[in-house]
C-alpha positions as CSV (number, residue, x, y, z in Angstrom):
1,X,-8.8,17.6,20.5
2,X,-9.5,16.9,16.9
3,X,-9.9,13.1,15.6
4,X,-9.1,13.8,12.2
5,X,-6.2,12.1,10.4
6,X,-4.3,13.6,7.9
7,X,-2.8,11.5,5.1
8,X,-1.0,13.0,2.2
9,X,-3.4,13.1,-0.5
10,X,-6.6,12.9,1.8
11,X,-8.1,13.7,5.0
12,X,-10.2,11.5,7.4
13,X,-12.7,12.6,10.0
14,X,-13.3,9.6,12.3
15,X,-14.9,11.6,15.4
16,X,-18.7,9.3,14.6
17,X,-17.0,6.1,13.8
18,X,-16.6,3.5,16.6
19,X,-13.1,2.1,15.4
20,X,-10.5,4.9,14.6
21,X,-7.7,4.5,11.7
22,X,-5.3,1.7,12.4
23,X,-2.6,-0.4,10.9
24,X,-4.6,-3.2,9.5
25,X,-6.7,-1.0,7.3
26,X,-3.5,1.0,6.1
27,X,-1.8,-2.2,5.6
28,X,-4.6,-3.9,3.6
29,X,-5.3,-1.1,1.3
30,X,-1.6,-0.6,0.7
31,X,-0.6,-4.5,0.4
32,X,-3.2,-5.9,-2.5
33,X,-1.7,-6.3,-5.2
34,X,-4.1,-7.4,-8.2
35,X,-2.3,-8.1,-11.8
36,X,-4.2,-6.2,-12.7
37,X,-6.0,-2.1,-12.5
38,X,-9.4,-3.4,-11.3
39,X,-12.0,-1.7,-12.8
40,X,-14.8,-1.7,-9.6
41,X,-13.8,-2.5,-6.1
42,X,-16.2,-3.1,-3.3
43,X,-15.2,-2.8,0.3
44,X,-16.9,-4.5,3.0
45,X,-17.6,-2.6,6.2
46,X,-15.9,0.4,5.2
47,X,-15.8,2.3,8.4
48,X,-13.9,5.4,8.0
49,X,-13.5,4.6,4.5
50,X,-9.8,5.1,4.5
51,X,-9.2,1.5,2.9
52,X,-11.9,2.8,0.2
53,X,-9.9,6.1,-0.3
54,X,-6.2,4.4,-0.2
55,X,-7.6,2.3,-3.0
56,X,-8.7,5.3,-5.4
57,X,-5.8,6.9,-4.8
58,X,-3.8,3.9,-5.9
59,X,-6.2,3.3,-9.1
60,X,-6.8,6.3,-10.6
61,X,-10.7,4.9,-12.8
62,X,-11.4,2.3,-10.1
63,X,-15.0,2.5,-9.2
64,X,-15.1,2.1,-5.2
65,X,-18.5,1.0,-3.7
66,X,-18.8,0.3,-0.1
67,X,-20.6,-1.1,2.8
68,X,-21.7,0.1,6.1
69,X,-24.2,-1.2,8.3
70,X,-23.3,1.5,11.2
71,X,-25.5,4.9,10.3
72,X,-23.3,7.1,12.0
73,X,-20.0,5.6,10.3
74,X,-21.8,5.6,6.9
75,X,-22.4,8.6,7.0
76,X,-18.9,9.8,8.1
77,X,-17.4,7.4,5.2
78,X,-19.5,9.2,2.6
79,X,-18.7,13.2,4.0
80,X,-14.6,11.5,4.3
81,X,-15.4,10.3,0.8
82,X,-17.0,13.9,-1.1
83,X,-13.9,15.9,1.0
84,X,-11.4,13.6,-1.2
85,X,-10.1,14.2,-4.6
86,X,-12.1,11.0,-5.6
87,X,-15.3,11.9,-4.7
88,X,-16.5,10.9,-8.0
89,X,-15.7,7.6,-7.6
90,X,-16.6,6.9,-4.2
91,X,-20.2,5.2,-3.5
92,X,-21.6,4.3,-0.2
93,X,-24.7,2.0,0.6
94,X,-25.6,1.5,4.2
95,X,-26.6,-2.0,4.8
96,X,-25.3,-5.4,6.3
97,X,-23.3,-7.1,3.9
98,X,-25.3,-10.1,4.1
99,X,-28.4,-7.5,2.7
100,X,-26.4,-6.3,-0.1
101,X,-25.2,-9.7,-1.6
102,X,-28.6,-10.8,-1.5
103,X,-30.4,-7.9,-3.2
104,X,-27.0,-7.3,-5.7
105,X,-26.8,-10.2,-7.7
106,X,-26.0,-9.0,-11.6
107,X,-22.8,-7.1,-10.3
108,X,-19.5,-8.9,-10.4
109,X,-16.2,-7.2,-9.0
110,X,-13.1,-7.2,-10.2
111,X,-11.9,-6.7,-5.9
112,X,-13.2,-6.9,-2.8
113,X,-11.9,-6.2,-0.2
114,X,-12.4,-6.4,3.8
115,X,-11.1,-5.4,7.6
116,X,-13.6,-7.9,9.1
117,X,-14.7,-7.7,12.3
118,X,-12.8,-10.3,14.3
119,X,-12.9,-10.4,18.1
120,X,-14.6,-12.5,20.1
121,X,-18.1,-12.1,22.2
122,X,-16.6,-12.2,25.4
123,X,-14.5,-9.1,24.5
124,X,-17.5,-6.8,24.1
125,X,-18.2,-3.4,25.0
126,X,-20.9,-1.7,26.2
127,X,-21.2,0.2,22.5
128,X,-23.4,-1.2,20.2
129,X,-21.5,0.7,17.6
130,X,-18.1,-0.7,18.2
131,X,-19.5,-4.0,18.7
132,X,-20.9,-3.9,15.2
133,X,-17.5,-2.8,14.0
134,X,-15.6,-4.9,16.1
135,X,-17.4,-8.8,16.5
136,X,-17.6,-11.3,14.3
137,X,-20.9,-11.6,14.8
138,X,-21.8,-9.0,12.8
139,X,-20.8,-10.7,10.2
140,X,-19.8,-14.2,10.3
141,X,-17.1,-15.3,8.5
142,X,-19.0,-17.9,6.5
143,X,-21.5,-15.0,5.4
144,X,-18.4,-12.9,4.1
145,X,-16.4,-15.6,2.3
146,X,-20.5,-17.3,0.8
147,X,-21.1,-13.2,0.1
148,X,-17.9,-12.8,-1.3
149,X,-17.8,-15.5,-3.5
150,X,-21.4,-14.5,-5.1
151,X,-20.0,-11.0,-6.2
152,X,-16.8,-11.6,-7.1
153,X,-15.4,-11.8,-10.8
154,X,-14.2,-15.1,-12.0
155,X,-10.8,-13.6,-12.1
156,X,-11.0,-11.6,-9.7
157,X,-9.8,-11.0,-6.2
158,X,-10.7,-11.0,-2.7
159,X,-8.3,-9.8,0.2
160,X,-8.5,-9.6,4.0
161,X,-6.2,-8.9,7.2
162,X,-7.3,-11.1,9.9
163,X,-5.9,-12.4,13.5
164,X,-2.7,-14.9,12.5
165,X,-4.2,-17.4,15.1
166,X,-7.7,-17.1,12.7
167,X,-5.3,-18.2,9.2
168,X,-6.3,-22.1,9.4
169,X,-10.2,-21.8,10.2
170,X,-10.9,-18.9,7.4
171,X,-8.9,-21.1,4.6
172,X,-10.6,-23.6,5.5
173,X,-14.0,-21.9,5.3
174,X,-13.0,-20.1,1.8
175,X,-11.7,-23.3,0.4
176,X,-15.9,-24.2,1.1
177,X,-16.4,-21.2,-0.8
178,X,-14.6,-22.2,-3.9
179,X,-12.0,-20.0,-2.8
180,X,-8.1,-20.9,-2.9
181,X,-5.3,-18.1,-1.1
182,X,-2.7,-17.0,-3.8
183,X,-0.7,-14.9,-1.1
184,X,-0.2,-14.6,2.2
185,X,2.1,-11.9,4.2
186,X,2.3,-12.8,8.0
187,X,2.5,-9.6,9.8
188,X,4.9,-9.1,13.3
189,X,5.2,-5.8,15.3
190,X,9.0,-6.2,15.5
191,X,11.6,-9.2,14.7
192,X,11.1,-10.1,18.4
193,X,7.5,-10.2,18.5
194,X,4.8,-13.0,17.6
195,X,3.4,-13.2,14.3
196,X,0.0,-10.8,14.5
197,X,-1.9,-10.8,11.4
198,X,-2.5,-12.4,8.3
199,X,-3.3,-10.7,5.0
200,X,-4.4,-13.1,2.7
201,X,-5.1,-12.7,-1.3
202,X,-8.5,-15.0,-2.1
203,X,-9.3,-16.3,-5.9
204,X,-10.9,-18.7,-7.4
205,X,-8.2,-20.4,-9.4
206,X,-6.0,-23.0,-6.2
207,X,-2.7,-21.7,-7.3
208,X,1.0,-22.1,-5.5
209,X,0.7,-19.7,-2.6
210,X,3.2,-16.7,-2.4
211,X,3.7,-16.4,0.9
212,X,6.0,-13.7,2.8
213,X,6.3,-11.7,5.8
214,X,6.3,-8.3,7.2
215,X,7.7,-6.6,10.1
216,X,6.9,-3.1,11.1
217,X,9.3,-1.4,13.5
218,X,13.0,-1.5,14.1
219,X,12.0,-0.3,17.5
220,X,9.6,1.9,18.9
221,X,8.3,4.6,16.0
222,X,11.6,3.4,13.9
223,X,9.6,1.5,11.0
224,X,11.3,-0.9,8.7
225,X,12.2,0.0,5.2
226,X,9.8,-3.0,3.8
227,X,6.9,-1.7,6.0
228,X,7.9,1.9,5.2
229,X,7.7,0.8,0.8
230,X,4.8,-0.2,1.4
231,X,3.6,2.8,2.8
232,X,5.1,6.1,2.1
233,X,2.7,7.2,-0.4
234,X,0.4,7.5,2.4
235,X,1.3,8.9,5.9
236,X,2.1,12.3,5.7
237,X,5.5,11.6,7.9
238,X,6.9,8.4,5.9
């Protein structure tokens, strides 16, 4: 059975990465929403390197360099990256993140951007590969906010999807940072259901915070028009 996904303007192989394509990367590379083109992006633990890809297919002269500490999922991201019409743009480096930011000091970027791993140690698996993908810690969330705020332009942004119930403590740890949210989109499964995710929008300027939120489905595989905007330049079958 092949574990390739198909979007419309690029293909992802995902058969050597521990965590497959899901909503939350989707979401996140469809929902950020800088003012402005941003002229190099850098994504933290890229994965499959779909959110890298939905991002130079949204700016067409954005620079994309990513992250991957997993060998077998950088090296997937990089083949998923030269089989795009982007290749050119594209840039791998397999590391921890917490290596990079201290070796890459002169570069500042205008975005960065990140599906952090988020679930607790008790939740572990017997694969060292989806752990890595999966736990927080991997990567701590104080080393991505203290990371992030090292690389990141003075005007520029920094945007993550993370557990709803997680909203309060990461604020809280990017406000230590010197980072302020300037949006926020609550995420639910249906109008029924309980809130999910947060995507939040990090810069370093504390502004009035937009904040909004998103449903996905009418019902079962019946998505809402919002959540179906946001991505129908993506999935094939939107």
């Amino acid at each position: 059975m092949s574990t390739s996904f198909q979007f419309k303007q690029f293909k992802i192989e995902q058969d050597q990465c521990a965590m497959k394509i899901g909503t939350d990367g989707v979401l996140l590379g469809a929902w950020v929403l800088p003012e402005y083109e941003p002229r190099n992006v850098l994504d933290i633990g890229t994965g499959t390197g779909v959110i890298a890809l939905l991002l130079a297919q949204r700016f067409a002269s954005s620079e994309i360099e990513t992250i991957e500490i997993d060998e077998s999922a950088y090296e997937q991201a990089v083949s998923n990256f030269e089989n795009s019409p982007w290749g050119d743009r594209l840039f791998g480096y397999h590391a921890s993140f917490q290596e990079f930011f201290q070796e890459v000091d002169d570069e500042k970027y205008d975005l960065i951007i990140s599906n952090p791993p988020f679930f607790s140690p008790t939740q572990k698996s017997e694969s060292d590969s989806r752990n890595k993908a999966r736990f927080e810690d991997a990567l701590p969330f104080e080393h991505l906010f203290y990371g992030a705020s090292k690389l990141l332009h003075e005007e520029g942004l920094f945007a993550v999807i993370i557990p709803f119930d997680k909203e309060e403590i990461i604020i809280d740890v990017a406000s230590k940072m010197h980072l302020f949210p300037s949006r926020i989109t609550r995420v639910k499964g249906t109008s029924q259901s309980l809130i999910k995710r947060s995507l939040i929008q990090f810069q370093f300027q504390a502004v009035d915070v937009e904040l909004s939120e998103i449903i996905l489905e009418k019902q079962r595989h019946v998505y809402t028009e919002e959540y179906t905007a946001l991505v129908k330049d993506f999935y094939l079958k939107l």
